[in-house]
N, C-alpha and C positions, 0 to 999 in steps of 0.2 A: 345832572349836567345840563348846561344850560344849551339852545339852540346856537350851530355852527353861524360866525359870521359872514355875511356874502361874500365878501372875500376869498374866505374858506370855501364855502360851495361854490361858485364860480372857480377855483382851483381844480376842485375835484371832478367837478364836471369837463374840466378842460383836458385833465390827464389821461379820462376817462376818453373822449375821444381823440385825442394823439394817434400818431402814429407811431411804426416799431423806429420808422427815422428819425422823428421828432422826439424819441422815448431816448434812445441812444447818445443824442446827442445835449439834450436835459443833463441826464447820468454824465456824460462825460464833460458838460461844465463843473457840475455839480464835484463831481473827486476833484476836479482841480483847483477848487475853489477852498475846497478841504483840507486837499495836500497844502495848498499854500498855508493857511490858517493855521494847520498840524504843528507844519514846518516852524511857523513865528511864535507858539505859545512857548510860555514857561513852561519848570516843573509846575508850579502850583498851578495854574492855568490848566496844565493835560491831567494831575489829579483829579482837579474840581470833576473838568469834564465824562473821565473815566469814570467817577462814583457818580454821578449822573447817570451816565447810560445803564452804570451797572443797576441801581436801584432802577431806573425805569423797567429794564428786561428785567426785571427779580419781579417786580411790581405784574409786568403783563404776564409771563409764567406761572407767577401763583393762581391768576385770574383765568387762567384759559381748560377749558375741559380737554377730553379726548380728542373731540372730533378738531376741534383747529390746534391742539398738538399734533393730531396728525397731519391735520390737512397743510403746516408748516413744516415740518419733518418732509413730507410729501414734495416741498413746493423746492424745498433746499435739494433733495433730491433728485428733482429731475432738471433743476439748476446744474447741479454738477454733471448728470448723465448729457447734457446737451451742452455742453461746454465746448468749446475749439481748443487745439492744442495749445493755441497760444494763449487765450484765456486763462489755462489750466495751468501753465508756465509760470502769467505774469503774477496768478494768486497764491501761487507754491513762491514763488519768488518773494514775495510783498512778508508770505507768513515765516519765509526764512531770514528775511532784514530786519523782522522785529525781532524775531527771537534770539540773533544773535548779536543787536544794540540792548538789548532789557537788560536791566543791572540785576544786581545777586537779592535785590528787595523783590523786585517784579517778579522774577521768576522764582523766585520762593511762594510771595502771595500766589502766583499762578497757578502752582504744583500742588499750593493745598486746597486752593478752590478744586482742582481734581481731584485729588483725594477725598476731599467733603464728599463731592457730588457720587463718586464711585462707592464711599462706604456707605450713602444716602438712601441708594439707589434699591429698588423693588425687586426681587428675583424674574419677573418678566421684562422691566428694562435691562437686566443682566443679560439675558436670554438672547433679549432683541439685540442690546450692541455685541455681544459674541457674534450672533448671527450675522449680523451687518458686516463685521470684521472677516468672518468666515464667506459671506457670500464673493465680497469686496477680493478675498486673495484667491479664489477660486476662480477668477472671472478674470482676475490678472493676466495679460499677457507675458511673453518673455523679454520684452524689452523693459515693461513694467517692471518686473521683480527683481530685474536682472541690477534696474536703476534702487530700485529698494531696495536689496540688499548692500548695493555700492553705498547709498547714504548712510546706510546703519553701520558699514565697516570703515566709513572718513569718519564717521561721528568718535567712534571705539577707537580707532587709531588717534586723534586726534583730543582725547580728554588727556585731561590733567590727572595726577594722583589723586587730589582732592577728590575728584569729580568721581572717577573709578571709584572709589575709597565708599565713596555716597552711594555710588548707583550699586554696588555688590551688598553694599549693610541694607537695603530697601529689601533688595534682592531675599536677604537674608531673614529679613523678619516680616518680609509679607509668607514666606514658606514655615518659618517658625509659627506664625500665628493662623494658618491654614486649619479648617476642622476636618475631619476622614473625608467627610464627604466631597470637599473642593480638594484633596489631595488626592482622594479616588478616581475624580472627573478629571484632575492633569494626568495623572497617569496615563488613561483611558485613551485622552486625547493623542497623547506622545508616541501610544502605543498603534494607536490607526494610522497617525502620521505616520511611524517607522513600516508598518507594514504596505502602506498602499505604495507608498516609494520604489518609484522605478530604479533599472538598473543604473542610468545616470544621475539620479537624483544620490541616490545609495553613495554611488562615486564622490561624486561632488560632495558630497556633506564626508564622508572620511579624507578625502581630501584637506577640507578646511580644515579640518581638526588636527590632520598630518601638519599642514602649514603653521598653525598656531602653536604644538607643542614642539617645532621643530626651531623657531623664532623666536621662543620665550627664551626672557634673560635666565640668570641663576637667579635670582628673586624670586619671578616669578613663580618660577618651577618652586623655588621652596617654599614662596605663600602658597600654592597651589596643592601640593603636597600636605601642608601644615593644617589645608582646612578639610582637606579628605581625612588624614588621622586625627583630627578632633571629631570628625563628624562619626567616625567609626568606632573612637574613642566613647562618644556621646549616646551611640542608639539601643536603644533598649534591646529585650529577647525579641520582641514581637517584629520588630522593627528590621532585627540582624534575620531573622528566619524568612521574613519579607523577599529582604534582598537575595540571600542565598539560593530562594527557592526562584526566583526569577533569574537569576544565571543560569541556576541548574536546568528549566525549561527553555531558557532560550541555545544552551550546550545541546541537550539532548534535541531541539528541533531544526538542528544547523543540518545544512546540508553538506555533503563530500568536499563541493567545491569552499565552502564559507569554510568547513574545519581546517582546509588546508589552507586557506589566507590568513584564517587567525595565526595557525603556529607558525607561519611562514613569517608575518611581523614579530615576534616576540624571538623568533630567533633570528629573522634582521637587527630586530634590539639589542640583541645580545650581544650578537658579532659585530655590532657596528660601535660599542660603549667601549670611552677610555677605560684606561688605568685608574685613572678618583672617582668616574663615574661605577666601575665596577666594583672598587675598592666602598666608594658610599652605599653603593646599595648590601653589598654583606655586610658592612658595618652595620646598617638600619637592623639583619636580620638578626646581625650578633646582639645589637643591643638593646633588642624585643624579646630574646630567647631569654636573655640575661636577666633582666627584670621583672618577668611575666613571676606570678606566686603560684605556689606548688597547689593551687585549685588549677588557675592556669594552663599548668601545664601537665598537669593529667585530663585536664581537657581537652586541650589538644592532640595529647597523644591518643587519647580514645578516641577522636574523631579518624586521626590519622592511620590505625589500628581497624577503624570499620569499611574505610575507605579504602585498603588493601584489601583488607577480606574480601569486599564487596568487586574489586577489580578481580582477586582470582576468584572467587565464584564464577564473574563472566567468563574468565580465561576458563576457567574447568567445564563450564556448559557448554562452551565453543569447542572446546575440544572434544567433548565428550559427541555433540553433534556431529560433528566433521568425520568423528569415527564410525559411528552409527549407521551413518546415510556413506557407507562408502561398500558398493555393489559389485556382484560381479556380474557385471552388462556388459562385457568383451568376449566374443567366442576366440578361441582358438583357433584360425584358418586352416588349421589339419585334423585337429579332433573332434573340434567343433562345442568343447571342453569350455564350459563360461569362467572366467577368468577374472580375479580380483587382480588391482593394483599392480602389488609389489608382484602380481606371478606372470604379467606381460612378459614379452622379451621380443624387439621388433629385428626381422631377418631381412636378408637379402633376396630375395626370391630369384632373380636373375642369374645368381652365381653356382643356383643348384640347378639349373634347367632340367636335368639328364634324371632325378628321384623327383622334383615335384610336375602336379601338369600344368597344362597351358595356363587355363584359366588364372592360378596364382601369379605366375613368373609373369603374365602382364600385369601384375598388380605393381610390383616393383618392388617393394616395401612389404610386406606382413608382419601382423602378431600373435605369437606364437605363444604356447606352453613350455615351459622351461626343460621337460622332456623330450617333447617334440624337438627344439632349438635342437638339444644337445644331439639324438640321435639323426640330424639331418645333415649337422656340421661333420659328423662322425661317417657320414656317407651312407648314411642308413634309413630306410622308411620306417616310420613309425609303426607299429601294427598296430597303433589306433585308428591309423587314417583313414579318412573318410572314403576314398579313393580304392581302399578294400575290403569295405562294403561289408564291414564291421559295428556298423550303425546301426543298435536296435532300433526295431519301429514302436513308436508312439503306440502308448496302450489308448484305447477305444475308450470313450466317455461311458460306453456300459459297461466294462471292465474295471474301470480306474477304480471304484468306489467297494468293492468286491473284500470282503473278510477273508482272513486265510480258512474261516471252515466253510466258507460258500464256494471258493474257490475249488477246495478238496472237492465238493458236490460234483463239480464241472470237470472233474481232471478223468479222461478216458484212461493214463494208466496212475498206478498206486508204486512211487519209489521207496524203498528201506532205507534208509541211514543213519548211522551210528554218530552221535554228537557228542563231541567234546568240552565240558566248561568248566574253565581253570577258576580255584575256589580264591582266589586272592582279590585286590582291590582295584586290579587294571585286568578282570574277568576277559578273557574272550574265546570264540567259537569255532570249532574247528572239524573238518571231516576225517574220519579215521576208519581204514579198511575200504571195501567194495561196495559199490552204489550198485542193490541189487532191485529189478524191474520183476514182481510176481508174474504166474502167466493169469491172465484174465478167459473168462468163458467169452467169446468176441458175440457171442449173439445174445444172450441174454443181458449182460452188462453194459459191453462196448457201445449197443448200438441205442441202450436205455439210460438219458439222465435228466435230472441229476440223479445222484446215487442217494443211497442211504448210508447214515453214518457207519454200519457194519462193511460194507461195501468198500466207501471211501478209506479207508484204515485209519479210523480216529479213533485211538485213545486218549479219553480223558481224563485227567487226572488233577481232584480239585482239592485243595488243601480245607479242612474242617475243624474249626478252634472251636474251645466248650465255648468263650464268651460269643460267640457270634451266633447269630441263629440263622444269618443266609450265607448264602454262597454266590461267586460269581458266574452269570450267566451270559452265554453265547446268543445273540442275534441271528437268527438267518430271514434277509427278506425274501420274502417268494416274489415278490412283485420287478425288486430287483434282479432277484437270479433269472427272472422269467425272460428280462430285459438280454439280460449279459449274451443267454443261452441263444437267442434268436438272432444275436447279431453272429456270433460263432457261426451259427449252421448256414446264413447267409452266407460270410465273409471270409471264413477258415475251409478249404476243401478237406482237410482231417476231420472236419464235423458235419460232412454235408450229409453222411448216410444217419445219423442221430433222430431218433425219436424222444420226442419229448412225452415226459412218463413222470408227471407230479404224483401221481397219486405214493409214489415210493418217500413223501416227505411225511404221508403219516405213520412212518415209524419211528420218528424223530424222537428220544426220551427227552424228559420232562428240564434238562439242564441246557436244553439247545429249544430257545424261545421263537417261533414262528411269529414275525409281521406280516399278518397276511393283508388287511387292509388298514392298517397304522395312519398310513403315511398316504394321503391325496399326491395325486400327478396331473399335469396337464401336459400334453403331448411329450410325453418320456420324460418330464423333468419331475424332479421329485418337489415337496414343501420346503420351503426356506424355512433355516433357524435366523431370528433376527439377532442381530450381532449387540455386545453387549455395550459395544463400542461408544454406536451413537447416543446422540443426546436429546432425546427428548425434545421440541417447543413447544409441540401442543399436539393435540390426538389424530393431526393430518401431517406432523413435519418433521421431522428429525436431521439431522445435522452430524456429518464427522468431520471436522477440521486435520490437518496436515500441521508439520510445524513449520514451514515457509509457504511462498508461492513463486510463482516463474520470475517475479521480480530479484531473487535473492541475490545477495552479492556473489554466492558460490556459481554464477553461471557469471562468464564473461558476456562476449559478445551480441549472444544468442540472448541476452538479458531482458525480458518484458517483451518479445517478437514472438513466443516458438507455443501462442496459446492453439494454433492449428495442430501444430505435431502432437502435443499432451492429448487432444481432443481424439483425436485420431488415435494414440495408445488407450486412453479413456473406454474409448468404443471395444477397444481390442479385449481389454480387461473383461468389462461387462459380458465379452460371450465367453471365457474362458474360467472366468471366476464368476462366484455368487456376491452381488454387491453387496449381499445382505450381512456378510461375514466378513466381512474390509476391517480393518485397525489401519489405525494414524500411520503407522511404516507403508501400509499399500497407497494412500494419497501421496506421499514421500517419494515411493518406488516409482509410481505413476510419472510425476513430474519429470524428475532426474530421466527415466525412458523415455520419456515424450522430450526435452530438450535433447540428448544425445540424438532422436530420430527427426529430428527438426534440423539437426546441424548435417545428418549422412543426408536427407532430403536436399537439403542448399546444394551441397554439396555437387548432387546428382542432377543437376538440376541444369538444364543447358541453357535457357533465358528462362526470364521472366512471361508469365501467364500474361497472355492480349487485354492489355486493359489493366494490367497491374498500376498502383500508383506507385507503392513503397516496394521496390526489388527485393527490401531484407522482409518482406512478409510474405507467408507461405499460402501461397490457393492450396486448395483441394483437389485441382486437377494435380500436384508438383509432388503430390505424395508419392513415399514409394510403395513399390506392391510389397516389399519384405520387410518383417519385423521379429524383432527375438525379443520377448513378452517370458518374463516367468520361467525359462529354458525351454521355450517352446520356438520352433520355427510357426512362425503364422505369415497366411497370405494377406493383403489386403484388397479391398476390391472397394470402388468406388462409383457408383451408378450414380452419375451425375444426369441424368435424362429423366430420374424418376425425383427430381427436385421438387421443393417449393417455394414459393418467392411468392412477396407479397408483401400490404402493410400493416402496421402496428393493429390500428382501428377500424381503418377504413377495409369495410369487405366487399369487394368485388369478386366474390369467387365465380359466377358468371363469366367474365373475363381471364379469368384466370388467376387471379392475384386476392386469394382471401386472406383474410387476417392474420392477427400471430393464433388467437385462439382454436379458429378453425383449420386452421393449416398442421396443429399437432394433431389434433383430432383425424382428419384426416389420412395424417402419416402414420402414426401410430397403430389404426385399423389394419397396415400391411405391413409395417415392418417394428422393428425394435431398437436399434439401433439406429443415431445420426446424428451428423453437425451442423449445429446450429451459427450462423455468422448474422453479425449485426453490429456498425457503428468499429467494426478493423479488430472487433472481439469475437472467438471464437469460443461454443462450449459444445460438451459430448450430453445427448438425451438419451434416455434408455428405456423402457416401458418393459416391463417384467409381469407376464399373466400366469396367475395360478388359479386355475378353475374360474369359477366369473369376476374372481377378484384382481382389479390391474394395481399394479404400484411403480409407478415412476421417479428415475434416477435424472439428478443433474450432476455434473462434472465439469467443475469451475477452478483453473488454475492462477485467476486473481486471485487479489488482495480481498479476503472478503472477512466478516468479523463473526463475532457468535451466532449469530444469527442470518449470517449468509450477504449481509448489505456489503457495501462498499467500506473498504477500511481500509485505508492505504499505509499509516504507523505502521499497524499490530496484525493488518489480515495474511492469511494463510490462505494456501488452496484446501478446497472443499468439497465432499459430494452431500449433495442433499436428498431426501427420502420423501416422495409423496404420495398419500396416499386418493389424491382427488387432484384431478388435471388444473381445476381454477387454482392452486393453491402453488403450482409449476408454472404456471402461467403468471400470477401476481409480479414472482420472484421474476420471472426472466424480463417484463417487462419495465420491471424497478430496476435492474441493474445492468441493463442493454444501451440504455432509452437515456440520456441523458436529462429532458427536457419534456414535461407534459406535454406542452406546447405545440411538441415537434413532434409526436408519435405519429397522429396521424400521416407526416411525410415522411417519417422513416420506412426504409424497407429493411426485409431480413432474409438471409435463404437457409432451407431445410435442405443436407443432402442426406440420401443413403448409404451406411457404412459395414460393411460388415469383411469378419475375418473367420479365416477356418484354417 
């Protein structure tokens, strides 16, 4: 090229120093000088010109690298970010009067210069104008979209058949000729869009849809129709199982309220459709049934056929649950008699004042045992009631576990009786004649036990088959009878004159097996058997799941609130039972007791704890002290002063406030039982010592999955088994703690629980 003429450089020099005043009003000769021109050329005249510009811009585009594509791309952009509204008006404006003077040639050339350029175009310029497109409606305000969606609904209101006819066949074979991959990425897209969608946005888009199928003519509806059964007509297996399977996931992830909107339109549909319309649509089914070939329609009927089964399956496992998990967790107010369902029977307490006492007849109301009902209505006291002291007492933790021949060992006198048993197939046992009491020598015997089996009056009598070579043998633990005996002579004044006199166990014969040191203890408790229950994760963790959690639809009100109350029977369990030996029915039993004691606690409850946020959530101060666990009356007791409080990480135990880690460690050293609160969730800890070995219990009536995480679908309540504190500590931290970020400002409290 040759060197620019003065003219030329004296130009450029002069624009160069201009001002943005002098620059403005340049440009604004300059368009009007243009417009004029524009205005007075021919067609051949704005042809010429148009393949002009176009070749010169094809010409500079081919020639320009990255950096002044970009550095253009760049200039055009923050041209438009710094624009005025009116600016932005009069260019919207300018591109909207060409486009709708351009004749059907223009805009044809137009539309395939786009398409050139878009099927042309690099998978990183794809990228960038998605992106650009994406940033651009992201960054949209609501007057913005509000006005672009108006444009795009005058545009669609506003086309011709022709035009429709065009823009749906585009429509049609730009998706036809789609590869997986770019029909994987619409999906994808559709599918983010549908889900990040708020609850107006939600609205609004079924809305328009309501609006649009409500507005279509019979045409439409019937092209609209005609291209949904070609297309279903059309889709392969892979295609139909696609779809299927994507109803089916978005069925089963609907919520309560979504499944009742759904069937709430379809039966507006129904109820609100004429005579032809209801008439046309059993037509369509009659004359799909009619036509369909006997592949067809054994296929159908097989589908139809596993689909039933597969709903009574559900129906049969629902029921079968609902019967399963149905307790008897209601005492009797008179007998005190625990009570299923159907054997309730609720009285008046008030109208019997004169047979029951005080304490009921303020009740107002009671539930009774259908014996009790009857004999009260009848004006008569039960001779169960409680009231005459008829109530066996609770056998003793060193008693409960006792054999009937360790028992015999223990028994000061030896009774005769004569047994009855009927040889048929509904066998049973019966006393026949005088219960006679031998006399005993009272100083040699009475006041020496346990006894010996000649002593105690054991006959035994073992059956001996040729094919067998052993026989069945009796257990007696010494260690346990040792236990039983000493709590007697403490606790029984019949037993206080008793010496104790093992050396009379070695004459035990060889068919009555002595455990004399079998079986390790640590402070009166004997060795767990581990249950067969759990499941295994690895050589520090084990896991038994429940089959729901406090979430379940079977609790109303009380529904995801009542993780305090569970926590608090949780604790109760662990001192009454061995967690070692739990089955999926006791994580079951647990819950259903813990929400029933959640709901008698609200109940009792006369405000809300200082400082509560949520009224329907239970402190630990709100507990009550009584619980009926197992058919046990149990006390509860809650030493909130021997607390811990503190943070996730941060330890300040100096101050008071150590970590989660240190603060079990801590607690644990002194007690065994406690709840743990963190984050409006509660769970029950338990630490169980046997000799120098500790194993620690969590008791978690979330949603939690195989492995104890968070599962909100499919989780169950859970208790978990550990046998190293880091490993208790992991877990409560993962499922407490929502947020790393945040642990160290989470706090949590440790109380002490305990029941007897």
């Amino acid at each position: 090229m040759g060197r620019p003429s003065k003219r030329a450089a004296h130009m450029r020099q002069h624009r160069l120093n201009e001002t943005n005043e002098e620059r403005e009003k340049r440009l604004s000769q300059k368009r009007k000088s243009t417009s004029i021109d524009i205005s007075k050329e021919t067609c051949e005249e704005r042809k010429n010109r148009l393949s002009i510009m176009r070749a010169y811009m094809k010409k500079v585009l081919y020639r320009e690298n990255i950096e002044k594509r970009t550095l253009r791309l760049g200039l055009i952009h923050d041209r438009l970010s710094n624009e005025t509204e009116e600016q932005r008006a009069h260019r919207l404006g300018v591109i909207h009067n060409r486009l709708l003077n351009e004749t059907q040639e223009q805009r044809a050339h137009r539309l395939g210069m786009i398409h050139v350029r878009l099927s042309n175009e690099t998978q990183e310029q794809r990228a960038h104008r998605l992106s650009m497109i994406h940033d651009r409606l992201s960054n949209e305000t609501e007057e913005q979209r509000a006005h672009r969606l108006g444009v795009i609904h005058d545009r669609l209101s506003n086309e011709t058949e022709e035009q429709r006819a065009h823009r749906l066949g585009v429509i049609h074979d730009r998706l036809s000729n789609e590869t997986e991959e770019q029909r994987a990425h619409r999906h994808g897209v559709i599918h983010d869009r549908l889900s990040n969608e708020t609850e107006e946005q939600r609205a609004h888009h079924l809305g328009v849809i309501h609006d649009r199928l409500s507005n279509e003519t019979e045409e439409q509806r019937a092209h609209r129709l005609g291209v949904i059964h070609d297309r279903l007509s059309n889709e392969t297996e892979a295609q139909r199982a696609h779809r299927l399977g994507v109803i089916h996931d978005r069925l089963s992830n609907e919520t309560e309220e979504q499944r009742a909107h759904r069937l709430g339109v379809i039966h507006d549909r129904l109820s609100n459709e004429t005579e032809e319309q209801r008439a046309h649509r059993l037509g369509l089914i009659r004359d799909r049934l009619s036509n369909e070939t006997p592949e067809t329609r054994s296929d159908r009927l097989s589908r139809m056929q596993q689909a039933d089964q597969a709903c009574r399956d559900i129906t049969n496992e629902q029921s079968f649950e609902a019967a399963i998990n149905i307790f008897a967790d209601v005492p009797c107010a008179v007998c005190k008699r625990s009570l299923y369902p159907q054997q309730r029977s609720n009285l008046r307490a008030n109208m019997y004042s004169i047979l029951l006492p005080e304490e009921l007849v303020a009740l107002g109301t009671i539930t009774t045992c259908s014996r009790c009902s009857n004999n009260i209505r009848k004006r008569k006291i039960p001779t169960t009631a409680y009231w005459n002291k008829m109530m066996p007492a609770e056998v003793p933790p060193e008693s409960v576990n006792l054999t009937s021949v360790e028992e015999r060992f223990l028994s000061r006198i030896v009774p005769f009786l004569k047994i009855v048993k009927l040889n048929n197939r509904f066998s049973q046992n019966w006393c026949k004649g005088q219960v006679i009491l031998f006399a005993k020598d009272v100083v040699e015997i009475g006041e020496q036990l346990p006894l010996t089996p000649n002593q105690a009056g054991l006959v035994l009598v073992v059956e001996s088959l040729e094919n067998l070579s052993c026989s069945k043998e009796f257990v007696v633990d010494m260690q346990r009878l040792n236990r039983a005996l000493t709590w007697l002579i403490s606790n029984n004044h019949l037993y206080s004159d008793v010496q104790v006199h093992f050396e009379t166990t070695l004459n035990i014969p060889h068919i009555l097996q002595i455990a004399e040191n079998s079986i390790p203890e640590q402070d009166g408790v004997a060795s767990e058997t581990l249950s067969q229950h759990y499941i295994t994760l690895n050589d520090n963790k084990a896991i038994l799941r429940g089959s729901f959690n406090q979430g379940d639809l079977r609790f109303n009100l009380s529904r995801g609130k009542q993780c305090t109350g569970i926590a608090a029977v949780a604790c109760a369990a662990f001192s009454v039972l061995d967690p070692n030996k739990w089955a999926k029915s006791d994580i079951d039993y647990i819950v259903i007791i813990g929400d029933k004691y959640y709901n008698d606690c609200i109940a009792a409850r006369d405000n809300p704890a200082p400082g509560e946020v949520n009224s329907e959530y239970l402190a630990v101060s709100d507990l009550s002290p009584r619980l009926i666990y197992n058919r046990q009356n149990l006390v509860i007791t809650v030493l909130e002063e021997t607390n811990h409080n503190g943070h996730i990480d941060n330890d300040n135990t100096s101050d008071g406030f150590p970590n989660l880690k240190n603060a079990l460690l801590s607690f644990f050293r002194e007690h065994s039982n406690g709840i743990l609160t963190a984050n409006a969730i509660s769970i029950a800890v338990h630490c169980r010592t046997l000799g120098d070995n500790q194993t620690y219990f969590l008791f978690d009536s979330h949603a939690r999955g195989p492995k104890g995480a968070s599962a909100p679908i499919n989780g169950t309540a859970c208790c978990m088994r550990f046998s190293e504190l880091d490993d208790l500590h992991a877990i409560l931290r993962r499922n407490l703690f929502v947020s790393p970020k945040k642990c160290q400002k989470e706090t949590f409290e440790i109380i002490l629980m305990y029941s007897r």
